[in-house]
C-alpha positions in Angstrom: 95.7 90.7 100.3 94.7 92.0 103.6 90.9 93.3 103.8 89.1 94.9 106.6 85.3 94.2 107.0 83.8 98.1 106.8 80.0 98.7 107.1 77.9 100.7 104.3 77.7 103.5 107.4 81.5 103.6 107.6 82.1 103.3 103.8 79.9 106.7 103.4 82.0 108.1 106.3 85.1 107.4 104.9 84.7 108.9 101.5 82.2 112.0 102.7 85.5 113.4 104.9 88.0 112.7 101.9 85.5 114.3 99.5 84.4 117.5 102.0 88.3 117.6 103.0 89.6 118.1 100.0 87.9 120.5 98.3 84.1 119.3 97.5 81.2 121.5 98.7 78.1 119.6 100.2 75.9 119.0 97.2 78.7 117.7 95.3 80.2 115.5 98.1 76.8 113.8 98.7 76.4 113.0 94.7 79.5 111.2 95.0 79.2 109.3 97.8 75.5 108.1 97.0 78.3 106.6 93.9 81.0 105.5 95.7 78.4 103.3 98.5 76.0 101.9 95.4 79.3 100.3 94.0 80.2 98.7 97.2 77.3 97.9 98.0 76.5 95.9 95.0 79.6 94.5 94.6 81.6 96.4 91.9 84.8 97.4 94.1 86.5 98.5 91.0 84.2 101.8 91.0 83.8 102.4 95.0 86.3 103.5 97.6 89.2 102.3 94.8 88.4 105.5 92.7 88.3 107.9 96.1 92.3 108.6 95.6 91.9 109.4 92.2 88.8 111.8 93.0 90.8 113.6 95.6 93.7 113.9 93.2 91.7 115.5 90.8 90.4 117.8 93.1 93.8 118.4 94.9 95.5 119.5 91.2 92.5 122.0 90.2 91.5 120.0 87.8 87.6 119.2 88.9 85.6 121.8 90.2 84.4 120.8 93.8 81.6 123.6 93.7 80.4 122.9 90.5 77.2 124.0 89.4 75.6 121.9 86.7 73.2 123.6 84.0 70.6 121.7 82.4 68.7 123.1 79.5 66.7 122.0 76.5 68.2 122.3 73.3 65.1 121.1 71.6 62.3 119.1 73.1 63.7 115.9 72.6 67.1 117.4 73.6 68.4 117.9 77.3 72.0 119.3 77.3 74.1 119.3 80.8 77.2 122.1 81.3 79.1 119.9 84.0 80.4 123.1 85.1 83.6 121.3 85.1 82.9 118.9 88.0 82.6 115.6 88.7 79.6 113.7 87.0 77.3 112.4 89.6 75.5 115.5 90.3 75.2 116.6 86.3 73.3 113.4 85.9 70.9 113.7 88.8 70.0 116.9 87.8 69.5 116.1 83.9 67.9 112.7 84.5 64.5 114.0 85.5 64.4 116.6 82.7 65.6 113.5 80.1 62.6 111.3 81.6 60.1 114.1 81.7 61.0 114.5 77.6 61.0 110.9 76.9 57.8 110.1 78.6 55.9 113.2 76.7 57.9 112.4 73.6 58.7 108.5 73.5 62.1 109.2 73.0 65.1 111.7 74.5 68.6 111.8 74.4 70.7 113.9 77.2 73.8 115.3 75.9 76.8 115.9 78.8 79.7 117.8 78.6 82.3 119.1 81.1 82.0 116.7 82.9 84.7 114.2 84.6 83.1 110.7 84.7 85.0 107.9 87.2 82.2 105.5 87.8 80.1 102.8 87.0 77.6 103.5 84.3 74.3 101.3 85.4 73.6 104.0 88.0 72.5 106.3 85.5 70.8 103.8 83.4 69.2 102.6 86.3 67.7 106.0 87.7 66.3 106.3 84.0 64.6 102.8 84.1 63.5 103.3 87.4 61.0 106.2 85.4 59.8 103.8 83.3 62.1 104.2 80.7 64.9 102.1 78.5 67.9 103.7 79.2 71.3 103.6 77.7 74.3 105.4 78.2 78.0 105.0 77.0 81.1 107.4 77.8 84.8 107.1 76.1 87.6 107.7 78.7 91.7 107.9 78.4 93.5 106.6 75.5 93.9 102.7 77.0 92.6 100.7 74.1 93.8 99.7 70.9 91.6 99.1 67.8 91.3 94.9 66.8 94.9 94.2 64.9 96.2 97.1 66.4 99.4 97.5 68.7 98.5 101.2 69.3 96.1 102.5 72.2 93.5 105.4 70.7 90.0 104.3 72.7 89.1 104.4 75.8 88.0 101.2 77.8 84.7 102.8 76.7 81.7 101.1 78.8 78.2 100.9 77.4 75.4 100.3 79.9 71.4 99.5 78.8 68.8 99.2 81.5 65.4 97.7 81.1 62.7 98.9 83.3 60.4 96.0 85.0 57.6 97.3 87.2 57.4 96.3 90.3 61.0 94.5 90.2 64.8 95.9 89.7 65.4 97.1 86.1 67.8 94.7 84.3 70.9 96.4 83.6 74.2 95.2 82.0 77.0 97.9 82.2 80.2 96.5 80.2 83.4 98.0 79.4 84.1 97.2 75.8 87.9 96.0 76.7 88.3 92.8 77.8 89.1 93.6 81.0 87.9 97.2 82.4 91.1 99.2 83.2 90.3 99.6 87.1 89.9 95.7 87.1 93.3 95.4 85.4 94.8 97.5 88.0 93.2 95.8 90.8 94.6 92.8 89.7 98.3 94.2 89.5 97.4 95.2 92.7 96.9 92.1 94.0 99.3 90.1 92.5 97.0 88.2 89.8 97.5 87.1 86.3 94.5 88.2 83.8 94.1 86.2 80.3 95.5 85.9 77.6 93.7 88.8 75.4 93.0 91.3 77.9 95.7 93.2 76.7 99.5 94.2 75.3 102.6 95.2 77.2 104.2 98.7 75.9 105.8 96.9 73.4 102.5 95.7 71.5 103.6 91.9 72.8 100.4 89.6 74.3 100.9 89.4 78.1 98.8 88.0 81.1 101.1 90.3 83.3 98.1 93.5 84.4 100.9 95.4 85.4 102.6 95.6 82.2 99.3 95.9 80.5 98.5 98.8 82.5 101.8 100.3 80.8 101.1 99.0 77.7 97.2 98.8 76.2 94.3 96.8 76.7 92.6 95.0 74.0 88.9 94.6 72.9 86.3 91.9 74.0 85.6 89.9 71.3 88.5 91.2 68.3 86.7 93.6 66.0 83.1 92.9 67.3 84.4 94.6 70.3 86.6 97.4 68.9 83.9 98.3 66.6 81.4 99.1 69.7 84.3 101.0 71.1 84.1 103.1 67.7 80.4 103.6 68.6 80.9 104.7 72.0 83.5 107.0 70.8 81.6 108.6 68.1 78.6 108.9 70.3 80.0 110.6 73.5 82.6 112.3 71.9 81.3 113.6 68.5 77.6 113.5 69.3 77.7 115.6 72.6 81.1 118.1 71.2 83.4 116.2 73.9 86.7 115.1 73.8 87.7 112.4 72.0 89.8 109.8 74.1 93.0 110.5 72.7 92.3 114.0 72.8 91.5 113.7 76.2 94.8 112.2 76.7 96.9 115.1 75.2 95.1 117.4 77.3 94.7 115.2 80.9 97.3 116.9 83.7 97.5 113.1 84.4 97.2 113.4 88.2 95.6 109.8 88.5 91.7 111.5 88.3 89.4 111.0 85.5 89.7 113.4 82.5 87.5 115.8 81.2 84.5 114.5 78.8 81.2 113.9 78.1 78.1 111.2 78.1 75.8 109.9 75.6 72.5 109.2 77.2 69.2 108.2 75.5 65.9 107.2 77.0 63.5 105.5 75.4 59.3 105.0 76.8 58.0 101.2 76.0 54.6 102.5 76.6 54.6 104.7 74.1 56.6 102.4 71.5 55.0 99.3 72.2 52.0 100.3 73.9 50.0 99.1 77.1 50.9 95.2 77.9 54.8 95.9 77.0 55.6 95.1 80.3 53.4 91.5 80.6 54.7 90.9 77.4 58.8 91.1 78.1 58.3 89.4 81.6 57.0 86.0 79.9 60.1 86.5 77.8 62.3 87.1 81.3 60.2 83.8 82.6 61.6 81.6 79.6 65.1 83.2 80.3 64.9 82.5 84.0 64.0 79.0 83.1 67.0 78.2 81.3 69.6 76.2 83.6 72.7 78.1 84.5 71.7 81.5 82.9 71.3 84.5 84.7 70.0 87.7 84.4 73.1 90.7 83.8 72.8 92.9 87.0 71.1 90.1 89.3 74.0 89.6 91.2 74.4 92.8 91.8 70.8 93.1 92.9 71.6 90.3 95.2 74.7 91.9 96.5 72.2 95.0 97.3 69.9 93.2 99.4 73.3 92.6 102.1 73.7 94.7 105.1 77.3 93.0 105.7 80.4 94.3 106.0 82.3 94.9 102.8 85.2 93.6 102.9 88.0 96.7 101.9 91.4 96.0 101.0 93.3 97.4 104.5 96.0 99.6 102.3 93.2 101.5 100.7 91.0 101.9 103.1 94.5 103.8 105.5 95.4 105.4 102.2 92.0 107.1 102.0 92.2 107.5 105.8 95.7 109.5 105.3 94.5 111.7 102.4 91.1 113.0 105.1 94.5 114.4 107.3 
């Protein structure tokens, strides 16, 4: 594979003149290229400049609304619900997070409700912006039809990530943000991409035959982490931003995708929770001994650290080349 070493500067360039080219207005544009530089930056290539092509479909077909104009409202204190307006997420979440904080902090506990809404990123910026309040945050949202349920050979979730976020003043929240496959689907394709094998489990070929090939699971399905501990987390996610919020499930998000390569319409689960309130004051002296004793543990590491490392890097990223002139070609 062939990479080219782009700065942080030249990553937002890049994707701010395919997003305003192609259809996004300003506010929207910069909401998704505050997402598309966080996952380079910290190291998830999987959910940075890879997803621009399949944002610009999207907004190429009429699908997504470029000029969309979220609405956040309170459907009971404790309630914050987010009309999408039919546009990408990122900006639906920055403008509901504050209100889902404000209710958590009064209340002790929120949960934010988004719908029409097309989500194509990593989850642990959401999470993240709620523990950087304060707050626990969690947040999970179901996706295309790519997985199939433990024993089964046919695909009905999607990869379905969960992320949690644990705020710790005066340091970076810890925050895990898993796909509940084995393999997340843009890692899968990355791979086919690339020419690399994935393991055995990640997934079936369209036949419902175990294959370590990520182009023919990317025709076929992928399978759950961990059998039916996995798959029944998947359930979860599916129940929770599907039937909670009034979204679309994942298969019914399937039968209803124009399948242009951009993410499908949905919604998010999102629930916020205030440790000061629940545990009361010395929460936070309390859970960093118990980070200390993890810490201290040889070979263990804190989920997220990495990426909080990755963070603190003003090098290059390196791009793979063909991506990087594909984007280029689709800003003509």
């Amino acid at each position: 594979m062939t990479t080219v070493g782009l700065t942080l500067e030249q990553v937002e360039e890049l994707a701010t003149r395919a997003f305003s080219q192609n259809g996004c207005d300003a506010e929207n544009t910069a909401a998704l290229v505050r997402t598309v530089v966080g996952a380079e930056r910290d190291g998830s290539h999987s959910h940075g400049l890879f997803r621009v092509p399949g944002y610009v479909a999207a907004l190429r077909s009429g699908k997504v609304n470029g000029s969309a104009n979220p609405r956040v409202s309170l459907k009971t204190p404790a309630i914050v619900s987010v009309h999408g307006d039919n546009g990408f997420t990122p900006l639906a979440i920055e403008r509901g997070v504050p209100a889902l904080a404000e209710a958590a902090k009064t209340l002790g506990v929120a949960v934010m409700a988004t719908t029409h809404t097309h989500h194509f990123a990593a989850l642990w910026p959401e999470t993240e912006m709620i523990a950087e309040q304060g707050l626990i945050g969690m947040a999970c949202v179901c996706y295309m039809p790519y997985m199939a349920p433990a024993g089964g050979n046919k695909a009905l979730f999607g990869t379905n990530p969960l992320s949690f976020a644990w705020p710790r003043p005066g340091k970076p929240p810890m925050a895990f943000d898993m796909a509940t496959a084995a393999m997340a689907m843009g890692e899968v394709q990355i791979a086919a991409r690339d020419g690399h094998k994935v393991p055995i489990g990640t997934g079936l070929d369209a036949e419902g035959r175990l294959t370590d090939d990520p182009g023919a699971i990317a025709s076929g399905m992928l399978l759950p982490f961990g059998g039916h501990k996995g798959s029944a987390i998947a359930l979860m996610v599916e129940l929770l931003a599907a039937g909670a919020v009034g979204e679309q499930f994942s298969f019914e998000a399937g039968e209803t995708d124009n399948k242009d390569g951009g993410p499908p319409r949905g919604g998010e689960f999102m629930l916020a929770i205030s440790p000061e309130l629940l545990a009361g004051p010395g929460w936070a002296e309390h859970c960093e001994a118990f980070f200390e004793r993890f810490d201290a543990i040889e070979g263990a590491r804190l989920p997220g650290a990495r990426r909080h490392e990755n963070r603190l890097s003003d090098a290059p990223r390196q791009i793979n080349a063909d991506l990087v002139e594909r984007i280029r070609a689709l800003c003509d």
